[in-house]
C-alpha positions as CSV (number, residue, x, y, z in Angstrom):
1,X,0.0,0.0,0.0
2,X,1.7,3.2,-0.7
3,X,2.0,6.4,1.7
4,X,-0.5,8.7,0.2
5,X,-3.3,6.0,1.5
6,X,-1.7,5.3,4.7
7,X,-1.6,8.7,6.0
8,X,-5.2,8.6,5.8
9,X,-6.2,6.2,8.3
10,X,-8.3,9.0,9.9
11,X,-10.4,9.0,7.0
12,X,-10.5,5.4,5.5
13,X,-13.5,6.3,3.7
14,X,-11.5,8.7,1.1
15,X,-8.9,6.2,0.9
16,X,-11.8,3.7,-0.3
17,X,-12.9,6.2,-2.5
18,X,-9.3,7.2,-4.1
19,X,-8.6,3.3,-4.4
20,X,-11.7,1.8,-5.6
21,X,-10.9,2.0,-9.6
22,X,-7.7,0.0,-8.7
23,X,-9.1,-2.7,-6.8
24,X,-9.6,-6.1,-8.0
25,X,-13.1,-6.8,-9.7
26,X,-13.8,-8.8,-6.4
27,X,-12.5,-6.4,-3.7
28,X,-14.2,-3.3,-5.5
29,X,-17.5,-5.4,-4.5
30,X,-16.6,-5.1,-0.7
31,X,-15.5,-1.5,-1.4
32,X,-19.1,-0.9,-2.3
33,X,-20.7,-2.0,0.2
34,X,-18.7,-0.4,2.8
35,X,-18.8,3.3,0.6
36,X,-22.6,2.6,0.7
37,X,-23.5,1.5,4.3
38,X,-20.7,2.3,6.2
39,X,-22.3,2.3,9.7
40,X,-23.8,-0.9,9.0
41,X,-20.6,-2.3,7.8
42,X,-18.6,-1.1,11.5
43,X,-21.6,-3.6,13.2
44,X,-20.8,-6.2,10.7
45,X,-19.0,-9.1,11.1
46,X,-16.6,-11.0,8.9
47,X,-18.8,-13.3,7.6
48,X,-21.6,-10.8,7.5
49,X,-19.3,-8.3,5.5
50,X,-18.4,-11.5,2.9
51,X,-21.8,-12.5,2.4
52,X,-23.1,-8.7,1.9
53,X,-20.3,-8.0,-1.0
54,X,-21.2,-12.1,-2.8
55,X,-17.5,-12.7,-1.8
56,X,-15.2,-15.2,0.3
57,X,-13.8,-14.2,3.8
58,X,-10.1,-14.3,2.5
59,X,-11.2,-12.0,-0.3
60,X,-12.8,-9.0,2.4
61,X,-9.0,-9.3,4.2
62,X,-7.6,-8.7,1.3
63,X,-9.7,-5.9,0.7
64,X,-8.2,-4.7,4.3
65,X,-4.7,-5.0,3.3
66,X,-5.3,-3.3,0.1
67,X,-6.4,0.0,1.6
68,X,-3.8,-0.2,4.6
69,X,-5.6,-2.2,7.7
70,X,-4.1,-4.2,9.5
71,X,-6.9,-7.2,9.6
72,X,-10.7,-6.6,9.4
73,X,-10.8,-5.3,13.0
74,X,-8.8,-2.6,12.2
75,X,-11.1,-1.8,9.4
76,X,-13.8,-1.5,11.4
77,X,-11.9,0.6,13.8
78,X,-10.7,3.1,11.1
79,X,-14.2,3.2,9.5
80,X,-15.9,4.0,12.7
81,X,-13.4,6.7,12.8
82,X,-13.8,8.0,9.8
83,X,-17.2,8.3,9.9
84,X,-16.7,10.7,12.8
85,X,-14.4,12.5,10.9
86,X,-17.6,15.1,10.0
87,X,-18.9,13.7,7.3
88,X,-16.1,13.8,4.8
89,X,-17.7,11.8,2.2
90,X,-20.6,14.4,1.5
91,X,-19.3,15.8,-1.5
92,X,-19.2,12.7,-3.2
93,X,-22.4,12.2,-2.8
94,X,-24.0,15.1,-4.7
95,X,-26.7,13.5,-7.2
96,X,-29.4,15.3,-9.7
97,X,-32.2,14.3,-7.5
98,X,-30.4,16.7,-4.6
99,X,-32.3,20.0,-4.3
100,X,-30.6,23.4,-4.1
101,X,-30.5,22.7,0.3
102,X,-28.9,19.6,0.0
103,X,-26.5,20.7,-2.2
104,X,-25.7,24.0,0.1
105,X,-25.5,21.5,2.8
106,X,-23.4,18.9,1.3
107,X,-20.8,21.3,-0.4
108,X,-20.2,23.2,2.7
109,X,-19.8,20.1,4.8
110,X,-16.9,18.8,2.2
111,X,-15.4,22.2,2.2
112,X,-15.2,22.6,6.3
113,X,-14.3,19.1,7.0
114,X,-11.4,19.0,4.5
115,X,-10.4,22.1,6.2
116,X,-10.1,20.7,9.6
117,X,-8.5,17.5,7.8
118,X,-5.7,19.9,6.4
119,X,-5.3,21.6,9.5
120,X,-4.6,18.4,11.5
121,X,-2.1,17.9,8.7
122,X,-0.1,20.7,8.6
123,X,3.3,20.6,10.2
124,X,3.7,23.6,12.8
125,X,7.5,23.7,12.7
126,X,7.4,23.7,8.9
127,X,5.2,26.8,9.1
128,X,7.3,28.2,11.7
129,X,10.4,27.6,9.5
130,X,8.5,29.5,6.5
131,X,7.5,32.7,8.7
132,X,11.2,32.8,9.8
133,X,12.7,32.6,6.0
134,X,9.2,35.8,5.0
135,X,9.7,37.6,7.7
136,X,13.0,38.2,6.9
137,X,12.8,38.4,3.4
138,X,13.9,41.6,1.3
139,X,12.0,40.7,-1.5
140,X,9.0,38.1,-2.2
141,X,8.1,36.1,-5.8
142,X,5.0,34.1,-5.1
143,X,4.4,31.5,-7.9
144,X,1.3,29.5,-8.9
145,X,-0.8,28.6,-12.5
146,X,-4.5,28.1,-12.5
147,X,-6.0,28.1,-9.3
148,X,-2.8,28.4,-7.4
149,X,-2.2,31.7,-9.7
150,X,-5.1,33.1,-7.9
151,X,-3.6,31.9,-4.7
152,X,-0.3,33.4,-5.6
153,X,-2.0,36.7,-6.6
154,X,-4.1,37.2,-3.1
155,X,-0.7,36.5,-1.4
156,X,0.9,39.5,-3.3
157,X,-1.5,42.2,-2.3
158,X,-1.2,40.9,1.4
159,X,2.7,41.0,2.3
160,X,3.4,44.4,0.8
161,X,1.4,45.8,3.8
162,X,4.4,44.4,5.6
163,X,6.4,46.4,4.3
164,X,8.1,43.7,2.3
165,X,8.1,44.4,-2.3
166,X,6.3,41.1,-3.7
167,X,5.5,40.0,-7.3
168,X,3.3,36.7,-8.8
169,X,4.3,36.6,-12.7
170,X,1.7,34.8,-14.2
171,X,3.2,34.2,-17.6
172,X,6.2,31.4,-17.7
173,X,8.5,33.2,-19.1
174,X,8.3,36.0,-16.6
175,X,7.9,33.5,-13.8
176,X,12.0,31.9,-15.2
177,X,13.4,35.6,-16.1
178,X,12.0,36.6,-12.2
179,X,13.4,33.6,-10.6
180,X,17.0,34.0,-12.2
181,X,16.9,37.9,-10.9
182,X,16.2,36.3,-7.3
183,X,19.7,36.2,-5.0
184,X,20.2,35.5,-0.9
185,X,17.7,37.7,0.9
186,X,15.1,37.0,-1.5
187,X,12.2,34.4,-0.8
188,X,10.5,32.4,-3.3
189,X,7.3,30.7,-2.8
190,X,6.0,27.8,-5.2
191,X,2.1,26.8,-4.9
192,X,0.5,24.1,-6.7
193,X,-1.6,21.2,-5.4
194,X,0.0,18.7,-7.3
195,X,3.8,19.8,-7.0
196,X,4.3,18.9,-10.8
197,X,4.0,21.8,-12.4
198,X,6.9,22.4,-14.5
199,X,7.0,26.1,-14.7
200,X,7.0,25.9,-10.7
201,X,9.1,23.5,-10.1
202,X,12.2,25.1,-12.6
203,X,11.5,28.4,-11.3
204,X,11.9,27.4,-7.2
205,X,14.8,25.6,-8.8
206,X,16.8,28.6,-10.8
207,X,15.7,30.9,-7.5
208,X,17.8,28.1,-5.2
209,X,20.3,27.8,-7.4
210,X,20.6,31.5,-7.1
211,X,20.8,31.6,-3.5
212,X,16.9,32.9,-2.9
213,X,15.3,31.4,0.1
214,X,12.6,28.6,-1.2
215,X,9.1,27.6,0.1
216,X,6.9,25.3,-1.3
217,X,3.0,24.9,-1.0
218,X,1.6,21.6,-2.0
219,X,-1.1,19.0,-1.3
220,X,1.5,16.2,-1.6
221,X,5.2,15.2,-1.3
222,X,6.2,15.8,-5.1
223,X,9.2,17.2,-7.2
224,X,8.3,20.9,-6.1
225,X,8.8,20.3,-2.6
226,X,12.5,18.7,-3.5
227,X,13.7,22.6,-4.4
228,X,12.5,24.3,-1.4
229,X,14.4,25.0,1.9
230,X,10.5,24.6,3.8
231,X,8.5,21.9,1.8
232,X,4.9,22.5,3.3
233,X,1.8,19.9,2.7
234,X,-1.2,21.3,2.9
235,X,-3.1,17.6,2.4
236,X,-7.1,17.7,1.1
237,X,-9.1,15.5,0.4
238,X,-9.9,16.4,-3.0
239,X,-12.5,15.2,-5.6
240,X,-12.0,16.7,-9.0
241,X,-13.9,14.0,-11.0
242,X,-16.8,16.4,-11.3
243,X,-15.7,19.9,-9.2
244,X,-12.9,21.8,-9.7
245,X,-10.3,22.2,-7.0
246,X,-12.1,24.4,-5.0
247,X,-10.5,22.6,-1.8
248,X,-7.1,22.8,-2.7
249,X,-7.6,26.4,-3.2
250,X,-9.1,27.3,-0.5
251,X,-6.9,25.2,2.1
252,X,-3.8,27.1,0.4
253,X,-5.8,30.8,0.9
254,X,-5.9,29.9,4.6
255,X,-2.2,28.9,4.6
256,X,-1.4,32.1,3.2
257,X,-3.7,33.9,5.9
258,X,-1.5,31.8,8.3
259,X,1.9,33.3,7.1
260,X,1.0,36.7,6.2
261,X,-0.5,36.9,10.1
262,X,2.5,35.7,11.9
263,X,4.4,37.9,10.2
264,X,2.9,40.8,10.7
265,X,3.1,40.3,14.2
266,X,6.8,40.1,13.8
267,X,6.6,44.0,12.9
268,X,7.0,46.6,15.5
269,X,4.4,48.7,17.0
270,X,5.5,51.6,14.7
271,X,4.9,49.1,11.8
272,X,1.3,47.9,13.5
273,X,0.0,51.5,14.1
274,X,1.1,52.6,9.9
275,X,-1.5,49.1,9.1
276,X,-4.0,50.8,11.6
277,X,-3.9,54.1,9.9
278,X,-4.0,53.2,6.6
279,X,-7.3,50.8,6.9
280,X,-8.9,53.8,8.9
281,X,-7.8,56.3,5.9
282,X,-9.4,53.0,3.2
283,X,-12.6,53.2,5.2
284,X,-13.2,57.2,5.1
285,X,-12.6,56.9,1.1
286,X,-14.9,54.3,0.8
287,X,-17.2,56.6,2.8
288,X,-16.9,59.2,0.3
289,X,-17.8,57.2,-3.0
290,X,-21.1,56.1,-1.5
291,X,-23.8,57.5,-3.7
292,X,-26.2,58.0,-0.9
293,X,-24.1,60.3,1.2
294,X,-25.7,63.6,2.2
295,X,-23.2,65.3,-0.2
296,X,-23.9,63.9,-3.2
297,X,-27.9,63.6,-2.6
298,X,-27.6,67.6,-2.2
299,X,-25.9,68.4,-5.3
300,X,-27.1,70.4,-8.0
């Protein structure tokens, strides 16, 4: 079994779900029946399971070993877990008979559970490590395609408020020409769920080779991560059969949140009290374009 699958005991029934196509035609029938009566199956026993899925008892321990347990008491364990996990499984779930509530309900139980999964995975000294190399940083490339692009691009118009020049080249060309300008004080960040990018992954590795500081945001161990001085995982639980990677993207946004935070509150008050101003200075000219402001309702 490889590592991506064991790392999710707490949530065997995604590791089902992720597995299933490469099952054997027999052990995809117990798969089945677990995915679609999993509280049934944690009451089940052996036999009960075997006879359920129209196959042998050496067949349903298979099935155990396949997706990482230990025996069949261990799957039960890890199912009964998973279940309590918060529902993680919701998502999948979605079907055309749903009605616009269900779907509300379903989508925003996916979205806050794989939340609270990625945040049990994070690794607090990597994060620390990545605040110490941004905090100290003289100058900041954030790079990302897609839907890490517009991860990328909210992280540029948040660390300039710290007082710290940042960039997020979209095009490839500017992303290589930016990362060969990059030298020792400078930090560049890599984000994209899958860590294969290409673009990414030669652009953290011409800013190394130039002596910039390196992070990498990812949902997985990958070839991105292998450039950076702090590889972080940001692990979801991501289903992009039908729905694009909303998840991913919005697990990453809250990373980002994470950083740009604890750096700020590496600043000095001096620094705190310029942040203060300026939003209180944003809010007066936002005052002053509202239409229905005595001002403008009195004008000739």
């Amino acid at each position: 079994m490889d590592q991506t699958a064991t790392g999710l005991d707490d949530n065997l029934l995604e590791v089902i779900l992720r597995q299933k196509d490469d099952l054997r035609k027999s052990d995809r029938r117990v798969a089945e029946v677990v995915l679609a009566s999993p509280g049934e199956v944690v009451a089940m026993t052996l036999a009960q399971l075997a006879k359920e899925a129209g196959v042998s008892e050496p067949t349903v321990i298979r099935f155990c070993t396949a997706i990482g347990c230990e025996g069949y008491r261990d799957l039960r364990v890890k199912l009964a877990r998973s279940m309590a996990f918060a529902r993680s499984t919701s998502h999948t779930a979605i079907t055309s008979d749903d009605d616009l509530g269900a779907l509300i309900t379903k989508i925003f139980d996916y979205n806050l559970s794989n939340l609270n999964w990625a945040q049990s995975k994070l690794d607090e000294a990597a994060v620390r490590a990545a605040v110490d190399l941004l905090a100290g940083a003289r100058r900041i490339e954030f790079f990302g395609f897609g839907a890490s692009g517009i991860v990328a691009r909210d992280a540029q118009q948040k660390f300039p408020l710290f007082g710290t020049p940042c960039g997020a080249p979209s095009d490839a060309h500017q992303m290589y020409m930016t990362a060969e300008m990059l030298c020792a004080e400078d930090v560049a960040v890599g984000i994209s769920n899958t860590g294969h990018t290409r673009e990414i992954v030669d652009a953290l590795q011409v800013a190394r080779g130039n002596g910039a500081g390196t992070i990498g945001i990812a949902g997985q161990p990958s070839p991105m991560l292998d450039h950076c001085d702090v590889p972080l995982v940001v692990e979801t639980l991501e289903n992009t059969d039908l729905f694009t990677p909303t998840v991913s993207r919005l697990s990453h946004l809250v990373v980002i949140d994470i950083l740009s935070t604890a750096v700020s509150l590496r600043r000095d008050e001096t620094h705190h009290q310029r942040i203060t101003r300026m939003k209180a200075r944003l809010a007066q000219r936002r005052g002053k374009l509202n239409p229905t402001s005595t001002s403008d309702s009195s004008a000739g």
